[in-house]
C-alpha positions as CSV (number, residue, x, y, z in Angstrom):
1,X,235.8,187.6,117.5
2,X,232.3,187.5,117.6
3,X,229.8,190.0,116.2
4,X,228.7,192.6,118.9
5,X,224.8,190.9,118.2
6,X,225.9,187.3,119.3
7,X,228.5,188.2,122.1
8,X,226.8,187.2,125.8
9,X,226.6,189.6,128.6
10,X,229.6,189.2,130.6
11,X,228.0,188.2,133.7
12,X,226.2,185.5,131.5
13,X,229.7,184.7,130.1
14,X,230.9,184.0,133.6
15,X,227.5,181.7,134.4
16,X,228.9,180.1,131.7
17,X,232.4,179.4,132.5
18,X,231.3,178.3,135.7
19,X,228.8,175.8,134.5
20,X,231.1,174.2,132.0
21,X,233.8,174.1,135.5
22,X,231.2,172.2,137.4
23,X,230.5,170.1,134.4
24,X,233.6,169.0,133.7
25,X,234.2,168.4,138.1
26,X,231.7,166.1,138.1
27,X,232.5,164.4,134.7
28,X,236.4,164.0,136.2
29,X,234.8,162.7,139.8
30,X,232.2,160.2,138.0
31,X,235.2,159.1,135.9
32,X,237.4,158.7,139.3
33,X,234.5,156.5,140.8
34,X,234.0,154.0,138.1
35,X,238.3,153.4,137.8
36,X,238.8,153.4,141.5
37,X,238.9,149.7,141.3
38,X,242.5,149.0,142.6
39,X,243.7,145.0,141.3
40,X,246.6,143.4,142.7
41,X,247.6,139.8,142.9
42,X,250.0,138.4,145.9
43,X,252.1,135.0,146.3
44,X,251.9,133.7,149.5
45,X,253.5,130.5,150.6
46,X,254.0,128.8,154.0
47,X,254.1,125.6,155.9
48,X,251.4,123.3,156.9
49,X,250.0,123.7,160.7
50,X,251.1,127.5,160.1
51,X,248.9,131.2,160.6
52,X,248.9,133.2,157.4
53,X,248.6,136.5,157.8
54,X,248.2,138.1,154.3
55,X,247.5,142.2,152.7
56,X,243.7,142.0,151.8
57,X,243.7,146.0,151.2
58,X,245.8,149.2,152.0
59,X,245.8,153.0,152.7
60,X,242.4,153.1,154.4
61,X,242.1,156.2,156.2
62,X,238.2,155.4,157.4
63,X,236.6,152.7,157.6
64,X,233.2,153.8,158.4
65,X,230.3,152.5,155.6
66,X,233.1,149.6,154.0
67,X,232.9,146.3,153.5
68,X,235.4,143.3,152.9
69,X,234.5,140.3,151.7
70,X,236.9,137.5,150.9
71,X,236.1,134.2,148.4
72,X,238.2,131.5,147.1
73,X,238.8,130.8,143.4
74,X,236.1,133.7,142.2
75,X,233.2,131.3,143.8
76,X,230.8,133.2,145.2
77,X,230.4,131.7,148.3
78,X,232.1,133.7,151.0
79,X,234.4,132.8,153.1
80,X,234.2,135.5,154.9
81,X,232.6,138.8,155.1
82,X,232.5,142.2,157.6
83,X,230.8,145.6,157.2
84,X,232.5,148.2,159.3
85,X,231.4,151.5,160.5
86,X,233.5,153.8,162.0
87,X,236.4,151.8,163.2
88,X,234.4,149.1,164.7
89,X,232.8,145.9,163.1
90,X,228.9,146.0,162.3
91,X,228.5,142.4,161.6
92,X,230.8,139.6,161.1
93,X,230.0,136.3,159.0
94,X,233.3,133.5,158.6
95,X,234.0,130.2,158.3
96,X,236.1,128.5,160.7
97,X,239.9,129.6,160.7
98,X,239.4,132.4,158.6
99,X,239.2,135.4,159.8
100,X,239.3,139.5,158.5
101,X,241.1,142.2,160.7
102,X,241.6,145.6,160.2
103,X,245.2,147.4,161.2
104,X,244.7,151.5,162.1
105,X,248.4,152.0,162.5
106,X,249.1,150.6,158.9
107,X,245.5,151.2,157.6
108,X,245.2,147.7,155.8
109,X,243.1,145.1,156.2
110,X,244.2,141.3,156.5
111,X,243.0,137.8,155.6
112,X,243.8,136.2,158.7
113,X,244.2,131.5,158.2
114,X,245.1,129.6,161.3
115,X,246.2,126.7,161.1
116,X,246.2,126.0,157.5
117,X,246.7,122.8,155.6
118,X,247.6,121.5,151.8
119,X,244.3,121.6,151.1
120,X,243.8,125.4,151.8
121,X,246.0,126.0,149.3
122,X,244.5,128.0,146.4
123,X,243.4,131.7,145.1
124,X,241.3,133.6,147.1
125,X,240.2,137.5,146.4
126,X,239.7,139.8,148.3
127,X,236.9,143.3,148.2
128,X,236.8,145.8,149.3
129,X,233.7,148.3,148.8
130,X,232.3,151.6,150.2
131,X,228.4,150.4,151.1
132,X,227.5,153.6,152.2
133,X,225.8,156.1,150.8
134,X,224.9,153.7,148.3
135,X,224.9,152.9,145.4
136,X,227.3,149.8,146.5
137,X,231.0,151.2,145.0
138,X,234.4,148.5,144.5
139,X,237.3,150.6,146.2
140,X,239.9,147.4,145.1
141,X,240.0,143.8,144.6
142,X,243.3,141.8,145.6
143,X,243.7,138.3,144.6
144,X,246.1,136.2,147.0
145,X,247.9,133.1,145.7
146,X,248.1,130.3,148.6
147,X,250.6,127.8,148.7
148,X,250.8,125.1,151.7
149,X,253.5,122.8,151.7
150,X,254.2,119.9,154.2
151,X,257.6,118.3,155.7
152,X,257.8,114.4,154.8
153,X,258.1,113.0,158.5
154,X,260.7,110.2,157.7
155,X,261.3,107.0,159.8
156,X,263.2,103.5,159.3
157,X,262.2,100.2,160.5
158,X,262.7,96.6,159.8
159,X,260.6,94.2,158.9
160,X,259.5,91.2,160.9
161,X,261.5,88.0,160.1
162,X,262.1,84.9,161.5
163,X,266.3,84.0,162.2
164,X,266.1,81.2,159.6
165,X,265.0,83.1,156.5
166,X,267.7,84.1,154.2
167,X,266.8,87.4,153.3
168,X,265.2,90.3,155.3
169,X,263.5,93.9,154.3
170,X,264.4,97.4,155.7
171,X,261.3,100.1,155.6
172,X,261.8,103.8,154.8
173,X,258.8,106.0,154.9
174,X,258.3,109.5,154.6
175,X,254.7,110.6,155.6
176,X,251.9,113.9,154.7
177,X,254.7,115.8,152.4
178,X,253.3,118.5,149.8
179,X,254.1,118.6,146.6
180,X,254.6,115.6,145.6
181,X,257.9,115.1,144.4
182,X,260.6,113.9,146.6
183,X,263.9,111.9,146.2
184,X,265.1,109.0,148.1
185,X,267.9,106.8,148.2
186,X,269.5,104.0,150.3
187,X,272.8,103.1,151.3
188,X,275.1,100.6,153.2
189,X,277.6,102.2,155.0
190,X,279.3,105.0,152.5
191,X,278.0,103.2,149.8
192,X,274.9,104.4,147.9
193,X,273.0,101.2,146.7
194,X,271.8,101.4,143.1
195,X,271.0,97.7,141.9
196,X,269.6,96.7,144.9
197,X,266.2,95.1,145.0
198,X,263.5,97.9,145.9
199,X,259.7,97.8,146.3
200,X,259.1,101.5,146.6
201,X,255.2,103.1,146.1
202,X,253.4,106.9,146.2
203,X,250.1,107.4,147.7
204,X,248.5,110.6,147.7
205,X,246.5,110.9,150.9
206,X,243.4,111.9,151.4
207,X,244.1,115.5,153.1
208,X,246.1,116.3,150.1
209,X,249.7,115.6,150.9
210,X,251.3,112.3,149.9
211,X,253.4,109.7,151.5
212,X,256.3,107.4,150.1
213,X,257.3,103.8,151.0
214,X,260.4,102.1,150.1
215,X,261.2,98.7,150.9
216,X,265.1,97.2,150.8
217,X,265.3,93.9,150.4
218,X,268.9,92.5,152.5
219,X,270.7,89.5,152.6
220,X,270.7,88.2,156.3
221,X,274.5,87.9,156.3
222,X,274.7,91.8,155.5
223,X,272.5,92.4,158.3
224,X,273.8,89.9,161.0
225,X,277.5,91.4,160.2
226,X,277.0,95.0,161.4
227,X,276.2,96.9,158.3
228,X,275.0,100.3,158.9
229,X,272.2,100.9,156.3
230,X,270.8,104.6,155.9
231,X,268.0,106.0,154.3
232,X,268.2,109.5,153.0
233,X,265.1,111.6,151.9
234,X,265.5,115.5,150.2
235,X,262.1,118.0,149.5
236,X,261.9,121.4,148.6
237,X,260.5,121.7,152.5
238,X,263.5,120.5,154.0
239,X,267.0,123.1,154.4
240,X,269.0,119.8,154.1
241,X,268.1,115.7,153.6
242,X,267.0,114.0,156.0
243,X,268.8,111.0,157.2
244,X,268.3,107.8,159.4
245,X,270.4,105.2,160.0
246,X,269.1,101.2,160.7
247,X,271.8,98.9,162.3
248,X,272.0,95.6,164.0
249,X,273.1,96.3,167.6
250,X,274.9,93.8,169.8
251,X,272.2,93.2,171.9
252,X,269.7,92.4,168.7
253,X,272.1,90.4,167.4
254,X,272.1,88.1,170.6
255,X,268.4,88.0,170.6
256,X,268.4,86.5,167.1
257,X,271.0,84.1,168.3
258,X,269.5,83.6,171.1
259,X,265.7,83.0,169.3
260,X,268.1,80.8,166.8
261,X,269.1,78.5,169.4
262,X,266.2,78.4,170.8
263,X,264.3,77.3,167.2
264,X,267.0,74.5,166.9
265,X,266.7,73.3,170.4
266,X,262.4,72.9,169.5
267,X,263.1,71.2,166.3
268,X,265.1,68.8,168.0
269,X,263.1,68.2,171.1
270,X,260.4,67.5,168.0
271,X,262.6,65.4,165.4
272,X,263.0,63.1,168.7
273,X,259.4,63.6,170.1
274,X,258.4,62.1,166.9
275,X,260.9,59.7,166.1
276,X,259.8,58.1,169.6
277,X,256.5,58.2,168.4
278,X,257.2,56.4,165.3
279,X,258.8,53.5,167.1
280,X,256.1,53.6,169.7
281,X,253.3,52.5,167.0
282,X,255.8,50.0,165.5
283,X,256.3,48.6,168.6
284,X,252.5,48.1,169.1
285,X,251.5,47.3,166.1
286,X,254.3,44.0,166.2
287,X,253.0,43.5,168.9
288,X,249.3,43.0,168.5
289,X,250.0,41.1,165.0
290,X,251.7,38.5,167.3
291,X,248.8,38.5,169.9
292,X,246.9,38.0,167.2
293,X,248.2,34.9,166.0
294,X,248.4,33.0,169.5
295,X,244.6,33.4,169.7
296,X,244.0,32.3,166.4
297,X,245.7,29.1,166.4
298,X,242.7,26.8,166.9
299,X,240.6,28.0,163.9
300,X,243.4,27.4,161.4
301,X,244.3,24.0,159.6
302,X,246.3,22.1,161.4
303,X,247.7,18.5,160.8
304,X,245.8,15.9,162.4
305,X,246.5,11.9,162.7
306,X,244.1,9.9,161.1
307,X,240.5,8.7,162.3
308,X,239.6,5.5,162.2
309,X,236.0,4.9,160.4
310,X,233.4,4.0,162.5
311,X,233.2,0.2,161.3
312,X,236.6,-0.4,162.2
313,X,236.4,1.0,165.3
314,X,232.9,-1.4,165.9
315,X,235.2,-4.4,164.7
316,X,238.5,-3.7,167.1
317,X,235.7,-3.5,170.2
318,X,234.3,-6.9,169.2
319,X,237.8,-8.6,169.0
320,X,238.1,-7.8,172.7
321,X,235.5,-9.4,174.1
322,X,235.8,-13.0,174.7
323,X,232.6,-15.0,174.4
324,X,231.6,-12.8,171.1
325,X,231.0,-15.1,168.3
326,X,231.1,-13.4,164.3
């Protein structure tokens, strides 16, 4: 208890009081204001080719004098950005695809993606702030987690060879699949081939996804009889592997024979085309060796009888002629 000389008037006493209560109010409200900042991060996680639809901010009675902005990986160029006044948009600035809406039944906003791809996927965050009456105030920042995977489209073929090679390759490829890891596996009929020759390879695309080739290399008399060879391919996109089958049918196989046939008949029609040939320019060439040595019969050296010399030849003439005297 105070001294009577230092006690306050009571009405001063109650100045007092209140002072200290509005002191305190606005202390408690400026303390309010600069926590109000409301974090939450969310995991969001769809297909490739899909719309994402994700919580950008909730419980937002009025909307009149806010703001949302959204920006990937805390860059600070904005994807996209709206000011709003009283339930209705004051100006509106996004990219392509993206797109901020604002839901009065559940009073949220939402980060809106269409048509999203591997490469969208990411963190983005998400304000939200009261612009008016200024000074500029964060209400809450959410930070969403975006992951975009991508089915492997798979598909078998086989690989052009001609009907006299001994060996021929089955393809298996599985095309634009996120993330990366996948499993894949051949086999012949119910049997799963393990020490078969393989060429397989990973590429990562340029879109982000990757794609995987596998190539089984296949004796021709495994693939003339019948067999039934499968390729199987499993992914954390797909409920349950994906399978497809590669098989000779009947009338494939009578194409090859028929192609086969075909091949011997052309390398016989040549073994006797050239054959023919052959004998052709040995027939010639006999026979203008032979011509040649008819013509040339004169200019070689031939036996010859003997010439008389000139002398005796003078002395034969004058022994026929009667009257001459030596």
């Amino acid at each position: 208890m105070l001294p009577r000389e230092l006690q306050l008037p009571r009405r001063e006493t109650k100045l007092l009081v209140l002072l200290m209560f509005f002191f305190l109010l606005c202390h408690s409200g400026l303390m309010i204001q600069t926590t109000s900042t409301v974090l939450s991060s969310k995991m969001v996680s769809t297909l490739q080719g899909e719309t994402v639809k994700a919580v950008c901010a909730q419980n937002i009675e009025e909307t009149e004098g806010f703001a949302v902005t959204l920006r990937r990986n805390s860059s600070s160029t904005e994807l996209c950005y709206i000011q709003l006044g009283n339930f209705t948009i004051w100006s509106r600035n996004c990219t392509e695809r993206i797109n901020l809406e604002y839901n009065k039944s559940t009073k949220g906003f939402y980060v809106v993606m269409e048509r999203v791809s591997v490469k969208d996927s990411g963190v983005y965050s998400c304000t939200l702030d009261k612009t008016l009456p200024p000074p500029v105030r964060t209400q809450s920042q959410s930070n969403i987690s975006l992951t975009v995977s991508a089915l492997p489209v798979v598909e078998v073929s086989l690989a052009s060879s001609s009907p006299i090679d001994k060996e021929t390759t089955l393809t298996c490829s599985a095309w634009d699949f996120y993330p990366g890891d996948i499993q894949l596996s051949w086999s012949k009929g119910s049997q799963l081939l393990t020490n078969s020759t393989r060429n397989d390879s990973l590429f990562h695309n340029s879109n982000g996804s990757y794609s995987y080739i596998s190539n089984l290399v296949v004796s021709k008399h495994d693939w003339n009889e019948f067999a039934q060879f499968s390729c199987q391919v499993n992914h954390s996109t797909l409920k349950m592997p994906v399978v497809k089958n590669l098989i000779l049918t009947q009338s494939e196989k009578a194409s090859l024979d028929y192609d086969l046939r075909i091949l011997v008949i052309v390398f016989g029609l040549l073994a006797i085309l050239v054959a023919i040939t052959v004998a052709t320019v040995k027939l010639r060439f006999k026979s203008t060796s032979q011509s040649s040595a008819e013509r040339g019969l004169p200019e070689t050296a031939e036996p010859h009888p003997p010439q008389e010399s000139q002398s005796d030849t003078t002395y034969s003439l004058l022994t026929h002629y009667p009257g001459s005297a030596l």
